[in-house]
C-alpha positions as CSV (number, residue, x, y, z in Angstrom):
1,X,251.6,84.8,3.1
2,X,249.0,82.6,0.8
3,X,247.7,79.7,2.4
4,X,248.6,76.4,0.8
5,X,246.2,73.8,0.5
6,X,248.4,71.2,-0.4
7,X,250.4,72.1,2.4
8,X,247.7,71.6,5.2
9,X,246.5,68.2,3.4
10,X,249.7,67.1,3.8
11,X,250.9,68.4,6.8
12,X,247.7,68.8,8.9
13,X,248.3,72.5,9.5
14,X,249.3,75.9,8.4
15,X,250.5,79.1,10.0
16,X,249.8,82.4,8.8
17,X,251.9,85.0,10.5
18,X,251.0,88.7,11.1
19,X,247.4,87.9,10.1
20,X,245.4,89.4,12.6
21,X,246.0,93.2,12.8
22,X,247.0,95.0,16.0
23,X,243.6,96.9,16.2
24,X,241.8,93.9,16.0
25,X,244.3,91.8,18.7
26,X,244.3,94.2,21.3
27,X,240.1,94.8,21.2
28,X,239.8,90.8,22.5
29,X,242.7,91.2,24.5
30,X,240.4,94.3,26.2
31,X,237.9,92.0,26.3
32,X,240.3,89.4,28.4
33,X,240.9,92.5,30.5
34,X,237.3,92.9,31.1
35,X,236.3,89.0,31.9
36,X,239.5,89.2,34.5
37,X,238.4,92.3,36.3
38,X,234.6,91.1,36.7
39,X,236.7,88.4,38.4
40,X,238.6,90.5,40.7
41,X,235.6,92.6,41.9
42,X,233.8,89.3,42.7
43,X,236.8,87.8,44.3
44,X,236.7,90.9,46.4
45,X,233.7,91.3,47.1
46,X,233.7,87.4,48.9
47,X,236.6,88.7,50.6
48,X,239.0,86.4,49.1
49,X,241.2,89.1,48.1
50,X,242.9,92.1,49.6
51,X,243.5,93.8,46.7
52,X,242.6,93.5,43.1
53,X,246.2,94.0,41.2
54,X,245.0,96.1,38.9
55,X,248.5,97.7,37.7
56,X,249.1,94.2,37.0
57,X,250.1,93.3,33.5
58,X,247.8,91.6,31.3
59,X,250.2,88.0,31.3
60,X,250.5,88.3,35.4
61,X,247.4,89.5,36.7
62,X,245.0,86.6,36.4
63,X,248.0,84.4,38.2
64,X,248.4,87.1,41.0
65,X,244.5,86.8,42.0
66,X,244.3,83.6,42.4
67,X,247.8,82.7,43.9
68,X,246.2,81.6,46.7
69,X,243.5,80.4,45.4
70,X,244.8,77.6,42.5
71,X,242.0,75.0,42.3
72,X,239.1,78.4,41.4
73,X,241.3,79.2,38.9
74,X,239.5,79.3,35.6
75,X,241.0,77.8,32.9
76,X,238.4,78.7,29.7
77,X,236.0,81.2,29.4
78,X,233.3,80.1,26.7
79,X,229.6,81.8,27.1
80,X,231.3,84.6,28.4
81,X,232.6,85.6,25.0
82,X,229.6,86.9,23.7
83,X,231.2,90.3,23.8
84,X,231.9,93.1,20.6
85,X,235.7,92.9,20.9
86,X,235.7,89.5,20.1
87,X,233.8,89.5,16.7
88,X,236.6,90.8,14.6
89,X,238.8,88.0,15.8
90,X,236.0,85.1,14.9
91,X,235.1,86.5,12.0
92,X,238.3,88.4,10.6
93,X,238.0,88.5,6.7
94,X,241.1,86.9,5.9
95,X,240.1,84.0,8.4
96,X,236.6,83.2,6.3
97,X,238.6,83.6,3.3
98,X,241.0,81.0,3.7
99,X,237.9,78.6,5.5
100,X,236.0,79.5,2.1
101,X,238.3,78.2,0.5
102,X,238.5,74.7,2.8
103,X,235.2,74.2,3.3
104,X,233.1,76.3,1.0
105,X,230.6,79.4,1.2
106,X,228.4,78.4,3.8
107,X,230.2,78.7,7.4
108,X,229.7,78.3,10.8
109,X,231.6,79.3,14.0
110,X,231.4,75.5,15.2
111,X,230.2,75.9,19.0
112,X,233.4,74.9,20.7
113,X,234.7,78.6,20.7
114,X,237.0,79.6,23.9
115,X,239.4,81.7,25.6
116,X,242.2,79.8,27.6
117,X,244.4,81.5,30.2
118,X,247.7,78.9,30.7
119,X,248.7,79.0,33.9
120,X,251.8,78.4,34.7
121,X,252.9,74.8,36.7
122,X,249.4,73.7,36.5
123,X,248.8,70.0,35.3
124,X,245.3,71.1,34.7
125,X,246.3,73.6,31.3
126,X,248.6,70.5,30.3
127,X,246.9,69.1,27.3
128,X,248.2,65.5,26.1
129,X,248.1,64.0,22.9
130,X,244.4,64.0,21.6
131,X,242.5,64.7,18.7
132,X,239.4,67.3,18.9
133,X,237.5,64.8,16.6
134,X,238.3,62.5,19.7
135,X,235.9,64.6,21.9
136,X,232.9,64.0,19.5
137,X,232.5,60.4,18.4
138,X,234.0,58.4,15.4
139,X,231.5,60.3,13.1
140,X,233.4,63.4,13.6
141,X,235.8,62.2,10.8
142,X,233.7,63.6,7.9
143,X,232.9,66.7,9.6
144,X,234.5,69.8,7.2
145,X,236.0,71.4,9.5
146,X,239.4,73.4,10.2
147,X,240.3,74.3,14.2
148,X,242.0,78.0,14.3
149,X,244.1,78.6,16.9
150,X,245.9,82.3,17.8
151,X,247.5,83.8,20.8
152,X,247.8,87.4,22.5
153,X,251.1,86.5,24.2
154,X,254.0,84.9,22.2
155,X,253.4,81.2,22.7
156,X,256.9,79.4,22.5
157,X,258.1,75.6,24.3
158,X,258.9,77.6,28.0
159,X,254.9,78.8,28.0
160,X,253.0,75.8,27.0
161,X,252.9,76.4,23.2
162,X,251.1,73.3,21.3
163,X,253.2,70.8,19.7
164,X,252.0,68.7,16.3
165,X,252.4,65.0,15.2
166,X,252.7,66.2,11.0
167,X,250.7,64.2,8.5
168,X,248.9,62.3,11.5
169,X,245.7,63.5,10.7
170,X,245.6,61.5,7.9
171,X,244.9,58.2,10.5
172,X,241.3,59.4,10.7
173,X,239.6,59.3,14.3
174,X,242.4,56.8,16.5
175,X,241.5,55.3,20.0
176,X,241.3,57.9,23.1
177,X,241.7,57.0,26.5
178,X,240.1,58.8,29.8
179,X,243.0,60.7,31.5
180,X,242.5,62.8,35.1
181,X,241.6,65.9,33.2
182,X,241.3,65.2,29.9
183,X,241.3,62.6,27.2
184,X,244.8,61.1,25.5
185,X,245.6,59.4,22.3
186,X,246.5,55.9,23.5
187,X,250.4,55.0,24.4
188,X,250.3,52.3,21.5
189,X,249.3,55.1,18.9
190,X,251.2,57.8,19.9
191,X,254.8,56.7,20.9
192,X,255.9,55.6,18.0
193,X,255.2,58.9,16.8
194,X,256.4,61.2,19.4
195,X,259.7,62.1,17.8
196,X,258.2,63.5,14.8
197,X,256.4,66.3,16.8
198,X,257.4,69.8,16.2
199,X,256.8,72.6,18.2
200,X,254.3,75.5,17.1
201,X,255.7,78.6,18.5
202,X,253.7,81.7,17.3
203,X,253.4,85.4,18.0
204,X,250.2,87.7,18.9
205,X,249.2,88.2,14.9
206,X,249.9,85.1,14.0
207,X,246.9,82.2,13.2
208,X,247.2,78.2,13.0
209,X,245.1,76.4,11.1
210,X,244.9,72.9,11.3
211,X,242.4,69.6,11.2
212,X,240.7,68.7,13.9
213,X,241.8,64.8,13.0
214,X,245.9,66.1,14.0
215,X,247.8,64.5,16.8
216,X,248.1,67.7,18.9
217,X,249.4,68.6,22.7
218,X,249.8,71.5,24.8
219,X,253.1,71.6,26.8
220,X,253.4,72.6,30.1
221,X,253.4,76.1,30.9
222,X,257.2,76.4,33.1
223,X,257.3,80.6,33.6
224,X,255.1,83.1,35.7
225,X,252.8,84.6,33.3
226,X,249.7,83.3,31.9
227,X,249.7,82.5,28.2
228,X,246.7,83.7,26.7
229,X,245.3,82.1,23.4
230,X,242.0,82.2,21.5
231,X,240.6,79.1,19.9
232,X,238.0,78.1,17.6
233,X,236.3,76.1,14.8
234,X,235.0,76.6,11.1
235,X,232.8,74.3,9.7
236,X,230.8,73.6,6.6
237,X,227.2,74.9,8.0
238,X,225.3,72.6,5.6
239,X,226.7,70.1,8.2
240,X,225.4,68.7,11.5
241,X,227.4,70.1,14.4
242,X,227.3,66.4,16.3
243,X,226.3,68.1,19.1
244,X,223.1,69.9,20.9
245,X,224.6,73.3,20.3
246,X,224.3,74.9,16.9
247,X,226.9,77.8,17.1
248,X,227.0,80.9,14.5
249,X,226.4,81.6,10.8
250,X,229.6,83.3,9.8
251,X,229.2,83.4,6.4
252,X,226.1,82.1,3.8
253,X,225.0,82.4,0.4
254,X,221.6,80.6,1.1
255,X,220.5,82.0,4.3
256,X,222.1,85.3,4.4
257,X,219.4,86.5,7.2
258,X,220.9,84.1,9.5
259,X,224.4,85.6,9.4
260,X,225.9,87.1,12.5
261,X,226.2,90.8,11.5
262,X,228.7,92.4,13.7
263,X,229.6,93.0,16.4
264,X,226.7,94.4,18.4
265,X,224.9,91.7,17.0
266,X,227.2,89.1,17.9
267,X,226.7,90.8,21.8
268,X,223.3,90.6,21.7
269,X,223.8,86.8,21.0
270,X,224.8,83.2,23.2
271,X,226.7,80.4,23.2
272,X,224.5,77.8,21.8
């Protein structure tokens, strides 16, 4: 499938299905297997657990550890994933093509780069209406950048997948409101909206693409089994990030030193 810049102007997004290739999927889903056992050796080394579950299923296993234990659930995992199996994901070619093409030759993994385990029946992994350009300030509207979004389960309404107001990214940066857990897109905004949202239900493979200016939600999670999804930013590097963290040269024509190399060199790095 070509990506279609008209189409994401318009729109606010694009899907490219069967991107990511099965090699490279199941290396960061290895590397969610590894971040989930460090947890259940420390969970029973406090003694908080009996066993560790470790015939478990990849979807189940994080939900089985901490059944009884909902509120130290983690719900992203960000500095931790400074590991090689993630590096093909963040910087897959066909990814920094198509951001070439949005944003130019110089680019940056933005540092707002995370792994999110949905649990299931948690208000907590219920995202409302927001904008990510509503996290950073009203100068995040000329920021060139595109938010990538991909799961390693199929992500469909039952399991929390994300659901998009089309062509709303073209308000710019609207008022946010402080929530319990997160911030919202303001009732007088969004309702009159809400019956144009669709539903983004994707498969492992698959990648979304979309501005980080688009009305976007995550629904509830209403099954046992954790939906596991990978997000993350490009951005135009000869850009300030808006923030005190710098992230990671991806790609670069006038600094090609600075690049991240691969993946042992992307280990050997931090979040920052």
């Amino acid at each position: 499938m070509t990506f279609s810049q008209e189409y994401f102007d318009r729109q606010g997004y694009f899907i490219l299905k069967g991107v990511i290739e099965p090699a490279c999927r199941a290396a960061a889903q290895r590397e969610c297997e590894s971040l989930v056992e460090g947890l259940a050796q420390q969970l029973l080394a406090q003694g908080k657990i009996a066993q560790s579950f470790s015939a478990a299923p990849f979807d189940q296993r994080l939900l089985l550890l901490y059944q009884d234990l909902p509120d130290e659930t983690p719900r992203i995992f960000r500095p931790e994933l400074h590991l090689p199996g993630f590096f093909g994901l963040f910087a897959h070619a066909r990814l920094l093509e198509v951001a070439g093409q949005m944003l130019g030759p110089e680019i940056r993994l933005y540092p707002n780069y995370s792994v999110r385990p949905k649990l299931p029946h948690d208000p907590r992994t219920e995202v409302l209406w927001h904008q990510d350009a509503g996290y950073t300030s009203a100068e995040a509207q000329v920021l060139r950048m595109v938010n990538v979004w991909t799961p390693l389960v199929p992500a469909r309404v039952e399991n929390g997948c994300m659901q998009f107001v089309p062509g709303s990214h073209r308000q710019g940066v609207v008022a946010h409101e402080r929530d319990l857990h997160y911030l919202r897109i303001a009732d007088t905004v969004i309702q009159p909206l809400e019956a144009q949202a669709v539903s983004i239900e994707v498969d492992p493979g698959d990648v979304v693409f979309f501005s980080n200016l688009l009305f976007h939600r995550g629904l509830p999670n209403e099954v046992d089994q954790v939906r596991w999804s990978l997000d993350f930013r490009y951005q135009d590097a000869t850009q300030p990030t808006l923030r005190q963290t710098q992230g990671h040269l991806l790609r670069s024509r006038a600094h090609p030193d600075q690049v991240v190399r691969d993946a042992e060199h992307w280990a050997q790095l931090k979040f920052q």
